[in-house]
MARVOLO-210440 format. One line per 4 residues: for each residue x, y, z of C-alpha. Coordinates in steps of 0.001 Angstrom, whole numbers. Each point is the difference from the previous one (the first is absolute). Layout:
X,Y,Z  ...
END
This chain:
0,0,0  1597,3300,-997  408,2494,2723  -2258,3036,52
2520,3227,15  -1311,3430,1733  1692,3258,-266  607,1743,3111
1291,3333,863  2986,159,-2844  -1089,-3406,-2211  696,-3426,853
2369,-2002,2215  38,-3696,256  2441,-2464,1614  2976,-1325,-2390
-1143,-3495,-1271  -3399,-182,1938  -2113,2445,-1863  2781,2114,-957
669,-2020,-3621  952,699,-3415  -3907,-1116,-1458  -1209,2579,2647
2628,2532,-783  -1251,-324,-3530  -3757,-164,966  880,3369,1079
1131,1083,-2569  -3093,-1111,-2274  -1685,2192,2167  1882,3596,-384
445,-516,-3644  -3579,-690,-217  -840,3402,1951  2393,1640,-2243
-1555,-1044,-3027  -3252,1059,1664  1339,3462,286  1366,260,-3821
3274,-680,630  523,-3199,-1619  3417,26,-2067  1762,2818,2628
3026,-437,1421  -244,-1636,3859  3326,77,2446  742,-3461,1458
2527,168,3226  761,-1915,3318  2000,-453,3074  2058,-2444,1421
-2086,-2455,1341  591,-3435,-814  -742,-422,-3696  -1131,3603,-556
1132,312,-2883  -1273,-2937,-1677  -3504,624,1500  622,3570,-1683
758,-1913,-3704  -3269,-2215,403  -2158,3082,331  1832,1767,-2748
-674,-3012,-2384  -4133,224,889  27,4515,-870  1634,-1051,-3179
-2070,-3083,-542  -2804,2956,582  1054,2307,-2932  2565,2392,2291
3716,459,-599  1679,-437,4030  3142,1441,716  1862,-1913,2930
2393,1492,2267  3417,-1614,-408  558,-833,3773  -2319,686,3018
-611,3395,358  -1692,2572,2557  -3595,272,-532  320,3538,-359
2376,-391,-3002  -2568,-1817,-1347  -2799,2028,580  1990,3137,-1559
829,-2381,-2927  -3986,-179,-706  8,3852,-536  3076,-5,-1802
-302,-1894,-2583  -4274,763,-180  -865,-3597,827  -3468,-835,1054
876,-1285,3048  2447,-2675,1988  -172,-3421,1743  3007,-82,3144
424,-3608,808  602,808,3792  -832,-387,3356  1677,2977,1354
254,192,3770  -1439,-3682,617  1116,-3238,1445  2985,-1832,-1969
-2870,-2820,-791  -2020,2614,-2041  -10,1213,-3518  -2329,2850,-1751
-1913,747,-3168  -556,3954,35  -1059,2327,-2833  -152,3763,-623
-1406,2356,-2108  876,2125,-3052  1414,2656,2592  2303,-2073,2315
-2776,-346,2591  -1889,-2768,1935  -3467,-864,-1872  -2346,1047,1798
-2350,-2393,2134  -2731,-42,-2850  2681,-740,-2406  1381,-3187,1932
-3707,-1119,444  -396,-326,-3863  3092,-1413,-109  -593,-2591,2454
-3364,-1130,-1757  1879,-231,-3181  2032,-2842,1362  -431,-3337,-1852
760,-3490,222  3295,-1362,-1328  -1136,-927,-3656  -1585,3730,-115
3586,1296,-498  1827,840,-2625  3422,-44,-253  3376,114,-2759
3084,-1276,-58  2727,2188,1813  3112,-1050,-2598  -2553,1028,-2946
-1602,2828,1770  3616,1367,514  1109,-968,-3622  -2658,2201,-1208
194,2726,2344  -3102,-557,1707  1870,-71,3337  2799,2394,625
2810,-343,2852  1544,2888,819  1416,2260,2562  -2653,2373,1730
2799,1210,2465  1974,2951,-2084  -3719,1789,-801  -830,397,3517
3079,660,1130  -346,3578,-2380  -3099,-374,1296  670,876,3428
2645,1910,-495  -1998,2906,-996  -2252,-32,3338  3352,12,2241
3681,903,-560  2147,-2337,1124  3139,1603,-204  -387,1813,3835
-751,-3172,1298  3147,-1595,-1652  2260,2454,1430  -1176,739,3400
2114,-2953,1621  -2940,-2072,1423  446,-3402,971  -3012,-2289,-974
-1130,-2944,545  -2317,-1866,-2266  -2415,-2784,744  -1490,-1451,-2741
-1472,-2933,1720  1748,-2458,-2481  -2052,2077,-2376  -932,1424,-3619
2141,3326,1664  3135,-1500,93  2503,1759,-1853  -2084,3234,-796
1111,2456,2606  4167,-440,-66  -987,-7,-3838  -1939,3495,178
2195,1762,3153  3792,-1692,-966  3065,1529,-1626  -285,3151,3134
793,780,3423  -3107,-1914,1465  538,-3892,853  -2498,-2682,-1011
247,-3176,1931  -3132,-2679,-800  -822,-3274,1941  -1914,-2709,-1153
537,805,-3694  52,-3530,-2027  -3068,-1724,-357  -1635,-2658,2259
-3247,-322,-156  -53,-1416,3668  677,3484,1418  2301,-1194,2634
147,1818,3232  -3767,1352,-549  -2864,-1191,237  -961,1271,-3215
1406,2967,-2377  -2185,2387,2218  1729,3764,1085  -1811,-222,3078
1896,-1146,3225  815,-3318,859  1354,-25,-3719  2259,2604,-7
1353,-311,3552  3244,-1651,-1650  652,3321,-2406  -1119,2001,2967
2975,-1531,2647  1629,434,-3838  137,3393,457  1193,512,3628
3170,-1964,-1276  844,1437,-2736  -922,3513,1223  -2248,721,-2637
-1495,3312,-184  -3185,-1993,-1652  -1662,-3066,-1240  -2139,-162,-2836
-2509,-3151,-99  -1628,-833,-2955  -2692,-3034,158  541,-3294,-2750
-1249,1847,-3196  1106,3268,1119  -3204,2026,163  58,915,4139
2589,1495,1942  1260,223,3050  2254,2075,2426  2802,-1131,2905
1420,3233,1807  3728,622,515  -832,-1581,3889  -1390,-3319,-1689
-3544,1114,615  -2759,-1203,-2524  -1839,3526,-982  -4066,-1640,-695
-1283,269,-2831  -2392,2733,491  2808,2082,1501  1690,-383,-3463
-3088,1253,-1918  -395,3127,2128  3969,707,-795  -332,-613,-3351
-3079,2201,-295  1576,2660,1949  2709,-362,-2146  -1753,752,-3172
-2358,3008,1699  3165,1714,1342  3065,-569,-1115  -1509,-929,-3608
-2672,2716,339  -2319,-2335,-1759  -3665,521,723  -2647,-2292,-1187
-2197,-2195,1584  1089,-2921,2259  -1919,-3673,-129  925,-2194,2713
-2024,-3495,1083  -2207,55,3044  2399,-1817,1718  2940,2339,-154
1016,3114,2374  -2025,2820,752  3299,2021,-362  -1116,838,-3434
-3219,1374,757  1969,2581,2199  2475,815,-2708  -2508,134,-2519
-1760,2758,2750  3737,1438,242  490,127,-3441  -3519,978,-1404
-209,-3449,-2494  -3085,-2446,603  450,-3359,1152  -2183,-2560,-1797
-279,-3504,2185  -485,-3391,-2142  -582,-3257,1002  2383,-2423,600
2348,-1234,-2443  1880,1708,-3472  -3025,-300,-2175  -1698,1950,1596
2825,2647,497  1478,-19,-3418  -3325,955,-1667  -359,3266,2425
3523,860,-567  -717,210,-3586  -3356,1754,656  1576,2284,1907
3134,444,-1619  1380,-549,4010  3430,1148,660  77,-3428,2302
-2032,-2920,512  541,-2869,2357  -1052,-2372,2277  1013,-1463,3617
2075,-2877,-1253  2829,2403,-1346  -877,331,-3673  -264,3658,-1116
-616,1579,-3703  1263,3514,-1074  -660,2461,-2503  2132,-107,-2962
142,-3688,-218  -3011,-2609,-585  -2927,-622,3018  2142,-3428,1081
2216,-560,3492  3084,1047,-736  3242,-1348,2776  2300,1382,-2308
-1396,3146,-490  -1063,571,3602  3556,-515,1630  1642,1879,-2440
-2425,2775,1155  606,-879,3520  4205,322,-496  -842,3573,-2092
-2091,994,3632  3259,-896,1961  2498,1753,-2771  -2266,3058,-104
-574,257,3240  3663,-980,2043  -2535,-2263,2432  284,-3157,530
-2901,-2462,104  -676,412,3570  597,3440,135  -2606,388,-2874
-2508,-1871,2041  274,2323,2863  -403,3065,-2148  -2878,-1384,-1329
-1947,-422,3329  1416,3018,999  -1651,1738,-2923  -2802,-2135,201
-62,1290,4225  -543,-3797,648  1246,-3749,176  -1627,-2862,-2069
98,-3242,1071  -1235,-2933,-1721  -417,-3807,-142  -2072,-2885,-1612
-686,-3372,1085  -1332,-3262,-2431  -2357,-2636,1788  -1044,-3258,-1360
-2701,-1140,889  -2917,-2986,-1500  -862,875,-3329  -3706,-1139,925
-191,2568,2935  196,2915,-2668  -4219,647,-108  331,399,3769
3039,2131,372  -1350,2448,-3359  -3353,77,2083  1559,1058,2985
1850,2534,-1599  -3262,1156,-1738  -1366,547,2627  2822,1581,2152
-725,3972,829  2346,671,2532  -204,3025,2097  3390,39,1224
3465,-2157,-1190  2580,-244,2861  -1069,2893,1905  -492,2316,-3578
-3184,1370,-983  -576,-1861,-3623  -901,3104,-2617  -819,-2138,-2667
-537,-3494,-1533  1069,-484,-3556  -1100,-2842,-2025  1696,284,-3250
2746,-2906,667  -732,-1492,2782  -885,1485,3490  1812,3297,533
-796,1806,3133  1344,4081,105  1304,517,3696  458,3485,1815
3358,-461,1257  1065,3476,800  1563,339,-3153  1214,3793,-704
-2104,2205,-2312  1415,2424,-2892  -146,3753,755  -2877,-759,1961
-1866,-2111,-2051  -1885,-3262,964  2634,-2540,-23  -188,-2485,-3216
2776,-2550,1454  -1547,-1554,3032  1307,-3244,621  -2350,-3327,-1259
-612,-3557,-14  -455,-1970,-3165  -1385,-4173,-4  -219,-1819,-3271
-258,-3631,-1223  2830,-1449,-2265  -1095,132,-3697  1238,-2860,-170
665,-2223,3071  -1465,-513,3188  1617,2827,1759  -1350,3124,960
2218,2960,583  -432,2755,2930  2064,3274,-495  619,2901,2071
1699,3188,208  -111,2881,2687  1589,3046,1421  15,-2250,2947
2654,-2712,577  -1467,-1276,2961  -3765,-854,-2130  1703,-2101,-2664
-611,-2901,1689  -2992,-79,2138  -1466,1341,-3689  894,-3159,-1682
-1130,-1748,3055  -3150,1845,-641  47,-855,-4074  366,-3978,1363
-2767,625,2621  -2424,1263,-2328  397,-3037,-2991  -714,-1978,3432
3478,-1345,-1005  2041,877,3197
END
């Protein structure tokens, strides 16, 4: 019996040999060339990449074979390359859209089918239903030969790397960066970031020193290719010992980012969006609208109040994000995992991108990661603190925690008056935490508490963040207490 394949947040994951197999890579496959063709585009040009998972790049050939067998013309990365290479390589050479053969931040026993758009950006949830109903069975797919495909240049390999590389050089200038005698470290989490950065900042002043930069696909000391603490406590003692003035994470396929102070210190991922905004509204002068999930800081409603730019809140996950950055021609858009999109480039996470802006922030500045953070509270006239917790719990128990949660209106969260309950994603509740106001103003930043189910495992996932250190935890207490899961 052939499995039945769902798209979740970003497409579909499976596990390698189980459900993850070639015939349901190229069931896939079927499916997005049959949506294409649906939307006029049969016999454009569709980008085929991958990571470097176990047999990536083979999985990658099998669906390149079914969008020629389909009437397209793929053109396949030569190596594994970072998904936001491959989402700029959409635009660039006016493709109508791209299939990534990844499963980005999971589990070494995972592997990915995503797609995007004709702009570089996540299809939108609509988009990946049609998709999903377009599925077929094995004999509904069609499918040619990769030797004759190739032979008659139906499929093209070829290097996507030099294009972006221009690419980005015109959003930052390097050349600063190069000579300001920084010493980096770089984790690309055995990665499709290896080798980028001492490619981009080498030949200056500043030294490059990577870790975990050949491929294994068993992610060794991690639990997965995740820039999210336990993962990167190895770069983080990394950086203590080789006195690094910073360490830049990037995730497997290269699309999130993270940041280790010079003291070894993991700066969260939400932290890292409000720098990088900040970044662009004041040292860039940008101004443009911010989009940011509902389950990222409320930092960026207080610089958008600072600032004078509107903040526009999505749900959870990049399609919905990319699709308001490009409504809203955003000068960032991101979301609580540590992918972020910017201006200038296409709507897609970008790990490259966003620590090259992060190293610009130090250069321009003459702070250093932690001194950065500091300024930014102090600007901000408050701390931020922040933490999640994942709970398993019975699959069959889900009517009864959702109709708990239904029904939940809570008064009060740890001691804080609850302002408001959002139900766009989840269960968000807006706390009055004491937060600071701007010039007077009502205060936009209040601290909050965020529960949602797994899209696509028995998990559900409480977040908090406060002015208040000392309410991160009884709040997730609370978040547990309410799903009746404590």
């Amino acid at each position: 019996m052939e499995a039945t394949i769902h798209f979740g947040t970003d497409g579909w994951r499976g596990r390698i040999a189980e459900d993850y197999t070639f015939d349901n890579v190229r069931r896939c496959a079927q499916g997005f060339a049959s949506y294409l063709v649906a939307q006029g585009k049969q016999g454009a040009d569709v980008v085929v990449g991958y990571d470097k998972r176990f047999a990536a790049e083979d999985f990658a050939a099998a669906a390149a074979e079914v969008m020629v067998g389909n009437g397209f013309r793929a053109w396949v990365t030569d190596s594994a390359t970072p998904t936001p290479v491959i989402a700029y390589s959409i635009v660039n050479h006016g493709a109508a859209a791209a299939i990534n053969v990844t499963a980005s931040h999971n589990p070494p026993s995972d592997c990915g089918f995503k797609v995007r758009d004709e702009h570089g950006a996540a299809v939108a949830p609509d988009g990946l239903q049609e998709i999903e109903a377009l599925i077929p069975s094995i004999e509904g797919v069609k499918r040619a030969s990769w030797e004759e495909a190739r032979a008659q240049g139906r499929i093209v390999v070829w290097d996507p790397a030099p294009d972006y590389l221009a690419h980005i050089g015109k959003l930052v200038d390097t050349e600063p960066i190069k000579q300001a005698g920084l010493n980096i470290l770089v984790e690309p989490m055995w990665g499709n970031g290896i080798g980028w950065f001492p490619h981009l900042l080498g030949g200056g002043k500043t030294r490059v020193t990577e870790i975990h930069n050949v491929r294994n696909p068993l992610f060794p000391e991690m639990t997965r290719p995740e820039p999210i603490p336990p993962n990167v406590d190895v770069a983080l003692g990394k950086t203590v010992e080789l006195g690094a003035d910073v360490c830049l994470i990037m995730d497997g396929d290269a699309d999130r980012m993270g940041i280790g102070d010079e003291h070894g210190t993991f700066i969260n991922q939400l932290q890292v969006f409000a720098l990088l905004a900040y970044y662009l509204l004041e040292i860039r002068g940008q101004r443009g609208p911010i989009v940011k999930t509902l389950s990222t800081t409320s930092m960026l409603e207080k610089l958008g109040q600072m600032y004078g730019v509107p903040v526009y809140q999505t749900g959870v996950g990049f399609k919905y994000v990319g699709p308001k950055v490009l409504e809203t021609n955003a000068i960032i858009g991101g979301e609580e995992s540590g992918g972020y999109a910017f201006r200038g480039s296409v709507p897609e996470r970008d790990g490259i991108l966003g620590n090259l802006y992060f190293l610009d922030l130090m250069v321009k500045t003459g702070k250093s990661p932690a001194q950065l953070l500091a300024h930014l509270y102090e600007k901000l006239g408050a701390s931020y603190y922040y933490d999640r917790i994942d709970t398993r719990f019975p699959s069959e128990r889900r009517p009864e925690v959702k109709a708990r949660l239904d029904a939940a209106r809570p008064e009060t969260l740890a001691g804080l008056r609850v302002a408001e309950i959002n139900t766009m994603d989840g269960y968000k509740y807006v706390l009055e935490d004491g937060a600071p106001s701007v010039d007077g103003a009502p205060s936009v930043d209040g601290g909050w508490l965020l529960i949602r189910f797994s899209g696509t495992e028995p998990i559900i996932r409480v977040y908090c963040e406060t002015t208040d250190e000392g309410k991160v935890k009884p709040l997730l207490d609370e978040g547990l207490r309410l799903a009746g899961l404590a």
